[in-house]
KEKE-3310 file (N, C-alpha, C; in steps of 0.2 Angstrom, whole numbers, plus 5000, padded with zeros to 4 digits):
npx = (5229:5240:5253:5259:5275:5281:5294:5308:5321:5334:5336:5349:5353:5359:5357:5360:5356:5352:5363:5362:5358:5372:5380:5371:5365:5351:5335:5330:5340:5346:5346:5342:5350:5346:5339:5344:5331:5318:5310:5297:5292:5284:5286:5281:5283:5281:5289:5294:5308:5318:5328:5325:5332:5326:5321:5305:5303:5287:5280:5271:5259:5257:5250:5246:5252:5260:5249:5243:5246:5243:5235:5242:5255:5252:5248:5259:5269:5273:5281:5293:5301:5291:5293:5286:5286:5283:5283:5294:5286:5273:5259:5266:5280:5292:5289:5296:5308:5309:5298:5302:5309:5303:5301:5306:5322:5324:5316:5320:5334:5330:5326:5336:5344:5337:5337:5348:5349:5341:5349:5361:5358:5354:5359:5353:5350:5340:5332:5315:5303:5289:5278:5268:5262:5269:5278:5282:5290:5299:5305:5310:5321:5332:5332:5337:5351:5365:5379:5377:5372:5364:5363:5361:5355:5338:5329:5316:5304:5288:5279:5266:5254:5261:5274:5290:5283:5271:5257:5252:5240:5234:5244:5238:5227:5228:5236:5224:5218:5228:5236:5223:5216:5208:5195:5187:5171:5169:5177:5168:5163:5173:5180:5168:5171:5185:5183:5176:5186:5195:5190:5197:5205:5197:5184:5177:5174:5162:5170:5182:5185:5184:5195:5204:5205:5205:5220:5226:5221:5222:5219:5214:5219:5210:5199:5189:5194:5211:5221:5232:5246:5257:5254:5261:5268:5262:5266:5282:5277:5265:5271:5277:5281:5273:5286:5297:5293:5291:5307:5311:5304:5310:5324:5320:5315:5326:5332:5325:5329:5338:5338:5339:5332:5318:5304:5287:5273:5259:5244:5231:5216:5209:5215:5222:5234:5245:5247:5239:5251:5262:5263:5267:5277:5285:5285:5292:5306:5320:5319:5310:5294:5282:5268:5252:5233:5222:5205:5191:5197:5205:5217:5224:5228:5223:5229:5221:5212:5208:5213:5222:5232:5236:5239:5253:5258:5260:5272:5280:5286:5286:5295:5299:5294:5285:5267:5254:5238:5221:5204:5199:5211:5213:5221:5219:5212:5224:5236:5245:5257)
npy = (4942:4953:4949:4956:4954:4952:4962:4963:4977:4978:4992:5004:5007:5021:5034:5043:5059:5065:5079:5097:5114:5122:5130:5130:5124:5110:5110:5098:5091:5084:5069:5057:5042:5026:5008:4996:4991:4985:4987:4985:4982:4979:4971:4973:4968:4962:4962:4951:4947:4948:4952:4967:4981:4993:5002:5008:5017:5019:5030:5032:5043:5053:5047:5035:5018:5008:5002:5011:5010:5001:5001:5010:5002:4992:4994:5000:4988:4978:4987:4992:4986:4989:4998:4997:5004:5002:5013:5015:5012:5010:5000:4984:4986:4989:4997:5011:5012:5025:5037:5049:5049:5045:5054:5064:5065:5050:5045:5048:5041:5026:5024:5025:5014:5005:5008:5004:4990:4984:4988:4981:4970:4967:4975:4995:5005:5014:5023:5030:5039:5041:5050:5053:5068:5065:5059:5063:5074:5067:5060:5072:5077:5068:5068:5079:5082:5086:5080:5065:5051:5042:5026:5027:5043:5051:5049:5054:5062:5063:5074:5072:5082:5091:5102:5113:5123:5120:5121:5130:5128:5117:5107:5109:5101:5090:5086:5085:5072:5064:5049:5047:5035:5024:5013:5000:4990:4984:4981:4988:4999:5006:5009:5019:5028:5033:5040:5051:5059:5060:5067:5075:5065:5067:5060:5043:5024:5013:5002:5004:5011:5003:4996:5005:5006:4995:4990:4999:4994:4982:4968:4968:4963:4961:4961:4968:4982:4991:5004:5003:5008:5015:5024:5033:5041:5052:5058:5068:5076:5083:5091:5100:5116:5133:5143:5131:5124:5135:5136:5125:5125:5133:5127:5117:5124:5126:5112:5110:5117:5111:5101:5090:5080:5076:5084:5081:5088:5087:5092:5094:5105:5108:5108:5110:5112:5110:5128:5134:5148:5142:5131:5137:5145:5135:5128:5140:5138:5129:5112:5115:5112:5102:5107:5100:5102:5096:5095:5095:5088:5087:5085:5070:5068:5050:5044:5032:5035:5032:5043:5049:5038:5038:5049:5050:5037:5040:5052:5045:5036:5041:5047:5059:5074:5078:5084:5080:5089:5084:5081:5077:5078:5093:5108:5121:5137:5144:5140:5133:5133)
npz = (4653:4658:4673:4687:4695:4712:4723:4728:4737:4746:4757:4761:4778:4782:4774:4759:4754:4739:4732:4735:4730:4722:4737:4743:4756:4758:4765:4769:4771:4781:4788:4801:4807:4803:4802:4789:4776:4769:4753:4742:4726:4713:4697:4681:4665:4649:4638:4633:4635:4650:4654:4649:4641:4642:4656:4665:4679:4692:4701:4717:4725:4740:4752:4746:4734:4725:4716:4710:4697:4688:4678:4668:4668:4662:4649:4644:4647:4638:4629:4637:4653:4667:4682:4700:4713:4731:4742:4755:4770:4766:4757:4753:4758:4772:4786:4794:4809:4814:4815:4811:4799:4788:4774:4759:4755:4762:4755:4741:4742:4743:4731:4723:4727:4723:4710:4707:4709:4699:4691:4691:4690:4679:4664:4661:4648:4644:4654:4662:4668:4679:4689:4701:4712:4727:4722:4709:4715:4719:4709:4702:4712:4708:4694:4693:4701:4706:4705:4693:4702:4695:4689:4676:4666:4671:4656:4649:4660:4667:4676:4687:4691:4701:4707:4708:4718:4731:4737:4752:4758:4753:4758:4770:4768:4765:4778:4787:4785:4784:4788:4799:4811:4803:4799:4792:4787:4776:4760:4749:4758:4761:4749:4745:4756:4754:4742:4744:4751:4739:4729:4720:4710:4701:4688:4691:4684:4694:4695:4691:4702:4712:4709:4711:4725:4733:4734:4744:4757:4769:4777:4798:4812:4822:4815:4800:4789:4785:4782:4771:4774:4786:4797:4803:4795:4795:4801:4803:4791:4797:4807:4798:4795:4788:4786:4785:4773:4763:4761:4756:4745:4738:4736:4728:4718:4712:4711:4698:4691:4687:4678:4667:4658:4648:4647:4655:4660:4668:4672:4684:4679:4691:4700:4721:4721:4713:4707:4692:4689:4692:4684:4671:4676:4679:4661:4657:4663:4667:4662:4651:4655:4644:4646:4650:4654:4661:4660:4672:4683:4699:4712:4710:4693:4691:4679:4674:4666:4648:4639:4648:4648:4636:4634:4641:4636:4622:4627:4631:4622:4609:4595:4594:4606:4604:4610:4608:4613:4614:4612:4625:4632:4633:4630:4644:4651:4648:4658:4654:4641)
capx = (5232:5250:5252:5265:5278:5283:5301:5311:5327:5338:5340:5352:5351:5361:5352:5365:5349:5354:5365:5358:5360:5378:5385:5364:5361:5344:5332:5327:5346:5348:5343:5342:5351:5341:5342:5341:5324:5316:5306:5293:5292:5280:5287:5278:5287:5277:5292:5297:5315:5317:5332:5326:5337:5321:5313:5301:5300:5283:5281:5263:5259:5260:5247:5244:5256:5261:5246:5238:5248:5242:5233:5247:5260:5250:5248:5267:5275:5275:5285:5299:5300:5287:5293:5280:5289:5279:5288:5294:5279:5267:5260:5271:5288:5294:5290:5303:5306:5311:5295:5305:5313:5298:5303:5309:5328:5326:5312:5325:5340:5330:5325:5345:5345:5332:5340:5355:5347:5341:5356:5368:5353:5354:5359:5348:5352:5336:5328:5312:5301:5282:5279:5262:5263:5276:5284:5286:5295:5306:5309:5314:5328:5336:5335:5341:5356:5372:5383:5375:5373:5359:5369:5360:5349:5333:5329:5313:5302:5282:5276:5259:5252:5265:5280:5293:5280:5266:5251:5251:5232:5233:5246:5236:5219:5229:5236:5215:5217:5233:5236:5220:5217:5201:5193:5181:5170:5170:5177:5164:5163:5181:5179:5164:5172:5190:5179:5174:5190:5198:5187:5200:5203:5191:5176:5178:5167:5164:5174:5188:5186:5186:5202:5212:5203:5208:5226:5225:5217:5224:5214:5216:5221:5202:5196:5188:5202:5211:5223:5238:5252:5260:5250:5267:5271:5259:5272:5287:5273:5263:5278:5281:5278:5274:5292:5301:5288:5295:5312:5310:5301:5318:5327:5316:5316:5335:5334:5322:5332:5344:5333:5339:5327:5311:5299:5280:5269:5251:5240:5223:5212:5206:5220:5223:5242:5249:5243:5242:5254:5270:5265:5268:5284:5288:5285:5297:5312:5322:5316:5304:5291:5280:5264:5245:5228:5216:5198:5187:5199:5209:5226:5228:5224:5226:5231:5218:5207:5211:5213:5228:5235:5237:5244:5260:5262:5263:5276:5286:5285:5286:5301:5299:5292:5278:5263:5248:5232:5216:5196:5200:5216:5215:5223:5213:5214:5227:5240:5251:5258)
capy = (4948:4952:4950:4959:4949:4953:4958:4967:4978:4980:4999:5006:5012:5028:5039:5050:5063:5068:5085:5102:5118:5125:5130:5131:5115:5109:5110:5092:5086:5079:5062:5053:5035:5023:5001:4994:4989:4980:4991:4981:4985:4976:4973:4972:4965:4956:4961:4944:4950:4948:4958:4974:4987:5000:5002:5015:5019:5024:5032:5035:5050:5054:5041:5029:5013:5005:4996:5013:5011:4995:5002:5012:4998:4984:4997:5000:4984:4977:4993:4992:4987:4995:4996:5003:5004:5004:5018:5013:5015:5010:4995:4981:4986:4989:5003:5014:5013:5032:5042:5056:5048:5048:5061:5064:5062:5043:5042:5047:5036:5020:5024:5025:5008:5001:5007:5001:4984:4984:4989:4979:4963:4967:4984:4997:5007:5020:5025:5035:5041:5044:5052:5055:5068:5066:5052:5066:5076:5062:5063:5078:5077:5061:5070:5085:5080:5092:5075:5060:5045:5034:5021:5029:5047:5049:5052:5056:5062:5063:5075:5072:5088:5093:5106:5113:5127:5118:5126:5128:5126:5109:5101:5107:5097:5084:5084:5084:5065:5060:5046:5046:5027:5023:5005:4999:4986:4981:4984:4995:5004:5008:5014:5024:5033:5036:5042:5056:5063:5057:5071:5079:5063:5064:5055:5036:5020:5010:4996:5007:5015:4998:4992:5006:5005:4986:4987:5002:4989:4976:4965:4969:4955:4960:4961:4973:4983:4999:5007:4999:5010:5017:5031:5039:5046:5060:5065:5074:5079:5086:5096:5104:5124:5137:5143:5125:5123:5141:5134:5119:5126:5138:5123:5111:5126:5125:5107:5108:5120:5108:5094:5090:5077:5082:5083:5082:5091:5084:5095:5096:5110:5110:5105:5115:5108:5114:5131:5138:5149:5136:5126:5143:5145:5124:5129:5143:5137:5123:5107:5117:5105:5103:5105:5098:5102:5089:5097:5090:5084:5092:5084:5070:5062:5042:5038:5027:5035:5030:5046:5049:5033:5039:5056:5047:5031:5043:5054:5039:5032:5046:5048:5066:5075:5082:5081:5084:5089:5079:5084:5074:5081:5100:5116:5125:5143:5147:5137:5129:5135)
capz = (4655:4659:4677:4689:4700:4718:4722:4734:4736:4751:4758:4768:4784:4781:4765:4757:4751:4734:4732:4735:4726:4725:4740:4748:4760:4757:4769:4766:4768:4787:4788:4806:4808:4804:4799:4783:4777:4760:4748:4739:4721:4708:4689:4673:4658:4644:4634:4630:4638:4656:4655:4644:4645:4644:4663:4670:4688:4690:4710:4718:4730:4750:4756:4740:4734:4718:4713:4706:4691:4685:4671:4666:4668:4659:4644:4643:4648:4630:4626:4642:4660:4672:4689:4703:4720:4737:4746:4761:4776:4761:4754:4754:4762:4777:4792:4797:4815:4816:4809:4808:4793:4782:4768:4751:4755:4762:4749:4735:4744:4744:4725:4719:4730:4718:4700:4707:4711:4693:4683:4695:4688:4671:4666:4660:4643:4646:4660:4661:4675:4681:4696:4705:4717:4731:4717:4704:4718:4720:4702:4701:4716:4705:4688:4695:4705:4702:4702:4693:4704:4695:4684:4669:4667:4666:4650:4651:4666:4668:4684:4688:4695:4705:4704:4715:4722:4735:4742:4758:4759:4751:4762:4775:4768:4765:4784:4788:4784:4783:4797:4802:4812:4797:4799:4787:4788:4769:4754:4746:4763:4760:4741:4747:4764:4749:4737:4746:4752:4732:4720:4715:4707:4695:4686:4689:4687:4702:4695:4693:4709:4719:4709:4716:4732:4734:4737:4751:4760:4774:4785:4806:4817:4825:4811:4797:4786:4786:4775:4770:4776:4792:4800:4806:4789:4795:4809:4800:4788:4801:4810:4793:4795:4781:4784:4779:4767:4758:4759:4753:4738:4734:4735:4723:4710:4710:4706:4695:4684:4682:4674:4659:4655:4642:4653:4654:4666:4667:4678:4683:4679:4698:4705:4724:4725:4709:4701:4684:4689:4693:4679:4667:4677:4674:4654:4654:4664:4669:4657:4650:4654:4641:4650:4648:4659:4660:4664:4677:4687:4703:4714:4706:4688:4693:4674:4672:4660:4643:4638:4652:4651:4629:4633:4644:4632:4617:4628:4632:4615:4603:4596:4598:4612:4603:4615:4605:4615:4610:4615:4630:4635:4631:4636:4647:4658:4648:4661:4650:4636)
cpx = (5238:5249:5257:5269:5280:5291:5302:5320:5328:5341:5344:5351:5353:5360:5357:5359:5355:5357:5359:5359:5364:5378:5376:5364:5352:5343:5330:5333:5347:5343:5346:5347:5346:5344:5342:5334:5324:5310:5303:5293:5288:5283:5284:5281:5283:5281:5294:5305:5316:5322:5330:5327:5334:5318:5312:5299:5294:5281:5275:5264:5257:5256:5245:5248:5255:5255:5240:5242:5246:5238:5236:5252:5257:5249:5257:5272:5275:5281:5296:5296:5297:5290:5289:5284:5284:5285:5287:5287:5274:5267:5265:5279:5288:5291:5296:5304:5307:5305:5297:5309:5311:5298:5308:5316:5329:5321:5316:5334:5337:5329:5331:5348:5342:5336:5345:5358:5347:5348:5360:5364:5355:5354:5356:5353:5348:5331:5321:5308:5295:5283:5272:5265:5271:5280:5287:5290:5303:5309:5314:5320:5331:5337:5338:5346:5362:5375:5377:5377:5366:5365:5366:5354:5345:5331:5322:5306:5294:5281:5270:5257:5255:5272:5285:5289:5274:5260:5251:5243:5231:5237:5242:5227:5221:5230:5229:5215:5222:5235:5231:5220:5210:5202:5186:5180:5170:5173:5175:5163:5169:5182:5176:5167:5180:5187:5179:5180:5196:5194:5191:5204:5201:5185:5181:5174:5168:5169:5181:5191:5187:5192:5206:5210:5206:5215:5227:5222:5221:5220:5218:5215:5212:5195:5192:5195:5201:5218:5230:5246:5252:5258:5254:5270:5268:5263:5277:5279:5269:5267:5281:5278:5277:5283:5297:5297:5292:5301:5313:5310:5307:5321:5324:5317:5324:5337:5330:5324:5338:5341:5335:5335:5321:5307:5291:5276:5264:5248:5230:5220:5209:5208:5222:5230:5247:5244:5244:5250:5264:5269:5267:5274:5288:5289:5289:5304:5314:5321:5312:5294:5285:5273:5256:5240:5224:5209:5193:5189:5204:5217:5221:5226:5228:5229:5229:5214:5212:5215:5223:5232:5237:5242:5252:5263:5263:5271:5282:5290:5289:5293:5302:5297:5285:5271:5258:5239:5225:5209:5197:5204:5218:5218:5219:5215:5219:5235:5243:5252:5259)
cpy = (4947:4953:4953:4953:4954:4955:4963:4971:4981:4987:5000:5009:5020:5032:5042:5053:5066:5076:5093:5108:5121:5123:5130:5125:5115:5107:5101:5088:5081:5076:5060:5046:5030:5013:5001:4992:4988:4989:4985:4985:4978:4979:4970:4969:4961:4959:4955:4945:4949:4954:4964:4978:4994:4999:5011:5016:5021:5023:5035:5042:5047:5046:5034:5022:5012:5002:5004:5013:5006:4996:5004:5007:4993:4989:4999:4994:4979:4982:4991:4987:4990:4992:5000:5000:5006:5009:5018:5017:5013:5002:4990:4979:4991:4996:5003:5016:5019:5037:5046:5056:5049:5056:5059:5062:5053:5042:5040:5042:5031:5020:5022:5017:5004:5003:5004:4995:4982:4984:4985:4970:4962:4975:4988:5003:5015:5020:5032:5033:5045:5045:5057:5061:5069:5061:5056:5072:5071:5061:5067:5079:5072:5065:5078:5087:5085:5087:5065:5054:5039:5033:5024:5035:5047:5054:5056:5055:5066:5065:5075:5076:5088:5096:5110:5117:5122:5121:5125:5123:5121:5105:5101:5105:5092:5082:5082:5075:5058:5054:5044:5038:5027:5016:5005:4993:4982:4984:4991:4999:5007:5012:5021:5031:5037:5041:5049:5062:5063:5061:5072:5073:5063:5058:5047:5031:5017:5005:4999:5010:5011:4995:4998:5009:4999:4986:4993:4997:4985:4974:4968:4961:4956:4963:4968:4975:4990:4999:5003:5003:5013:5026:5033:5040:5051:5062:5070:5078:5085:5093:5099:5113:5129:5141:5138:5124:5130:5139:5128:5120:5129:5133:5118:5116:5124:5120:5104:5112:5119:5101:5094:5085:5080:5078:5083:5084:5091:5088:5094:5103:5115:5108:5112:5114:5111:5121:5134:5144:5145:5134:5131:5140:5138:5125:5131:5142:5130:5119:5110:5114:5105:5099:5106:5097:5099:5093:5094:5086:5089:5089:5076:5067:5057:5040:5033:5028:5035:5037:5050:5044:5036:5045:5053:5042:5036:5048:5051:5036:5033:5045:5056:5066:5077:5080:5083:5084:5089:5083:5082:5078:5088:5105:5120:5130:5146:5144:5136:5130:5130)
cpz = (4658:4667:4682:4693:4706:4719:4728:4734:4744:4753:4762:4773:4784:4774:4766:4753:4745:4736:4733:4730:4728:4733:4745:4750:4760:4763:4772:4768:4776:4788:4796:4805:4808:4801:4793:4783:4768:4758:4745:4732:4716:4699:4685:4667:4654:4636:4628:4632:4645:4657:4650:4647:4647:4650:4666:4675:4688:4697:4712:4722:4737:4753:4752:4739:4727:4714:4709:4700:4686:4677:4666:4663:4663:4652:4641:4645:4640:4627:4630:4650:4664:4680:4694:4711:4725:4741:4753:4767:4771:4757:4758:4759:4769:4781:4794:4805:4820:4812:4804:4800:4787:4778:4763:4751:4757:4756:4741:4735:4741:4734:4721:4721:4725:4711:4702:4706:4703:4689:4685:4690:4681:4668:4658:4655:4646:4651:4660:4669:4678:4686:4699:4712:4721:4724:4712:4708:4721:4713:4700:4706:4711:4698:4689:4700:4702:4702:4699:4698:4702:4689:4675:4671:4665:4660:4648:4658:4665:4676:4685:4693:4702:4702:4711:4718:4724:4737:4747:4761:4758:4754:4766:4774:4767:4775:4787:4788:4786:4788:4803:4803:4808:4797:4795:4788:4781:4765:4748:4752:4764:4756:4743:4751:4757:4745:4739:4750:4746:4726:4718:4709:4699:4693:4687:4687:4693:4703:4695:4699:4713:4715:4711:4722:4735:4738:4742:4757:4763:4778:4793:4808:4821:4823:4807:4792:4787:4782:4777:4769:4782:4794:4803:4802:4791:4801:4807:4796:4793:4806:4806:4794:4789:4779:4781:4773:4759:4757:4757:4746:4736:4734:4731:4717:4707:4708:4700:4686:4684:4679:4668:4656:4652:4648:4652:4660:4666:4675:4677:4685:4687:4703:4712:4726:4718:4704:4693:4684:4690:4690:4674:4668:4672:4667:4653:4656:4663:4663:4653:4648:4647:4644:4645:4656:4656:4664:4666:4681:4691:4703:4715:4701:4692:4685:4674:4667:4654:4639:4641:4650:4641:4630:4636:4641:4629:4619:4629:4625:4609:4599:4595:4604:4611:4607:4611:4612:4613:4616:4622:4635:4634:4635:4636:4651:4655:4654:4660:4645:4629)
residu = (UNK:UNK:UNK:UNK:UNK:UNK:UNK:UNK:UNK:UNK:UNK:UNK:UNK:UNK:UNK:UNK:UNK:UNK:UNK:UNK:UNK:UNK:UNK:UNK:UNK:UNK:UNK:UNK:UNK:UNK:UNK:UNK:UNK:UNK:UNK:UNK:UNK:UNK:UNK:UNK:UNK:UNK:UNK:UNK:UNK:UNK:UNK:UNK:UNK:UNK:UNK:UNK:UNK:UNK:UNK:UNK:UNK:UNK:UNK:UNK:UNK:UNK:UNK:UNK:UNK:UNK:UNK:UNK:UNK:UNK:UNK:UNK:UNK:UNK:UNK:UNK:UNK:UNK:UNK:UNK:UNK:UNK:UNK:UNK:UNK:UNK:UNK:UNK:UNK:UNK:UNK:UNK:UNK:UNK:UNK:UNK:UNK:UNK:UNK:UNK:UNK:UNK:UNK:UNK:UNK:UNK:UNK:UNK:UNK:UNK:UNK:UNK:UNK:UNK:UNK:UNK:UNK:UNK:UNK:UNK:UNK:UNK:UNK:UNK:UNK:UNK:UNK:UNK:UNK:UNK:UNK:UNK:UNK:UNK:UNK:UNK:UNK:UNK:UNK:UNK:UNK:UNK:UNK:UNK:UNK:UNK:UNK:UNK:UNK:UNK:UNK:UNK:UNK:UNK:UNK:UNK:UNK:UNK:UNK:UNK:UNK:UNK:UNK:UNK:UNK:UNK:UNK:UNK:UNK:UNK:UNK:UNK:UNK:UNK:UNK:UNK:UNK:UNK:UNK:UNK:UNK:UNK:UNK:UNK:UNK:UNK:UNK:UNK:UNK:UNK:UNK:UNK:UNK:UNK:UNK:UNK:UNK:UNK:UNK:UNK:UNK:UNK:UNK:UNK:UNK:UNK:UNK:UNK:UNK:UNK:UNK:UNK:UNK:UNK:UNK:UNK:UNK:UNK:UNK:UNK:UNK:UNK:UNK:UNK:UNK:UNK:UNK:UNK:UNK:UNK:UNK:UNK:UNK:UNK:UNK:UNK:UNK:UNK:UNK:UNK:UNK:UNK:UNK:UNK:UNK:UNK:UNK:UNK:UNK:UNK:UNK:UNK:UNK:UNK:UNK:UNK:UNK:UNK:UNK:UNK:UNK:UNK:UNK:UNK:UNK:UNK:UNK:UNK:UNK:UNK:UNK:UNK:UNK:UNK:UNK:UNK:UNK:UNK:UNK:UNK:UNK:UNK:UNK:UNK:UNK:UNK:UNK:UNK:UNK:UNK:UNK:UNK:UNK:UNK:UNK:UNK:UNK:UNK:UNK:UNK:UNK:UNK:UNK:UNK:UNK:UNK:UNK:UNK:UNK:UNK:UNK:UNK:UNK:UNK:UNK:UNK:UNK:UNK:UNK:UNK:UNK:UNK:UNK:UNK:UNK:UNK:UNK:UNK:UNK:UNK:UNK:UNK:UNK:UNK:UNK:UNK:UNK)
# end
């Protein structure tokens, strides 16, 4: 089995937050002062190339970390480079010693910091781009920049149930958890207590559910374990109000209708974070995403089921864009065109 390597990029302390729309400053855009700090990122490659000029950034969501791609990665790294970033506060890299800094503009700094890393290594022809969640809002800021600043665009972009319009309702059931201090005394006591606040997930087996339970997990110095990121990402989040939240979202569509990457728009049928009515939207403007609902599953598919992890290799792959939907993957509700 292909196994990943460890690696690390050097961020700056001062985020330049991607451009905003025209002459509108993004809500999103003042960044505090802050050090430099490492980013942890895990690469795939069973290219036979170390340097292929094909790599895929692929970004987890708000509380998660790199290691839910493994499935994904290890089926596409024969094709290209798979890179899965721990986003800073998570996983492997660095806490930031300013909370307030946890958000999408350092999220999408230290990103630019990392292709930069890459292409400066060995430079990158084609560039493509998963994105769980908060990863495919960090997506969408980088492919819809009014002045390019990655070394190469991306060419294509996979958003996993998520769009520029959020639910208020569902940030605030994610904040219900967000941060919480959660100590488990096992493994399986870990999976079990995740499990429970992770249906919209979807169906897993148990074996699958404890490998992406596993790397959430770090020992305590007094022992037991508890989740493996910095439980002061939930402070800006928390201090977020329905009016930023609205403004935000005017801002996200603007840069979402300048995407010019082919897009792919993977929802779940029971998803409370993006509804049928944005993914329409997403279909008709902008990128015109070409969107697919996955039924029996809410926020977010993992791309573990063979079925998921078929519909993103074939869209990466293709040499179209054609996405065909399979008994598995059907359009459902009428959501996506």
């Amino acid at each position: 089995m292909n196994q990943p390597t460890l690696n690390y990029v050097l961020c700056p302390g001062a985020a330049a937050a991607p451009q905003g729309a025209g002459a509108t400053a993004s809500p999103l855009q003042a960044l505090p002062e802050a050090g430099a700090h490492r980013m942890a990122y895990w690469e795939w490659n069973a290219t036979g190339n170390p340097h292929h000029p094909h790599a895929l950034i692929c970004v987890h969501g708000l509380s998660r970390q790199s290691r839910d791609f493994d499935v994904l990665a290890q089926a596409l790294s024969r094709h290209m480079r798979v890179i899965c970033p721990d986003v800073v506060g998570r996983g492997h890299s660095d806490w930031l010693a300013n909370p307030m800094e946890y958000g999408l503009p350092r999220y999408a700094s230290d990103m630019l910091a990392l292709v930069a890393q890459l292409h400066a290594a060995s430079p990158l022809t084609t560039l493509d781009w998963v994105g769980t969640s908060m990863g495919g809002l960090i997506g969408m800021m980088l492919a819809g920049q009014e002045k390019q600043a990655l070394p190469v665009p991306i060419r294509r972009l996979v958003l996993n149930d998520v769009g520029p319009s959020i639910q208020w309702q569902a940030l605030q059931r994610i904040g219900e958890y967000l941060g919480q201090p959660l100590v488990f005394a096992s493994l399986q006591q870990a999976a079990d207590a995740l499990r429970l606040i992770s249906t919209g997930f979807g169906p897993h087996t148990d074996q699958q559910w404890l490998d992406l339970t596993a790397p959430m997990l770090k020992p305590r110095l007094e022992g037991g374990l508890e989740l493996h990121y910095d439980p002061r990402i939930a402070t800006p989040f928390r201090a977020m109000t329905p009016e930023m939240a609205q403004a935000g979202e005017a801002w996200m569509w603007a840069v979402y209708d300048r995407i010019q990457a082919q897009t792919l728009l993977i929802r779940g049928a029971q998803s409370d974070l993006l509804t049928p009515e944005t993914a329409l939207a997403m279909a008709e403007r902008g990128p015109r995403a070409r969107c697919v609902t996955l039924p029996g599953i809410g926020h977010a598919p993992t791309l573990v089921a063979a079925d998921q992890v078929a519909l993103v290799k074939e869209f990466l792959l293709s040499a179209s864009t054609a996405v065909r939907a399979t008994a598995e993957a059907a359009l459902v509700d009428g959501a996506c065109p």
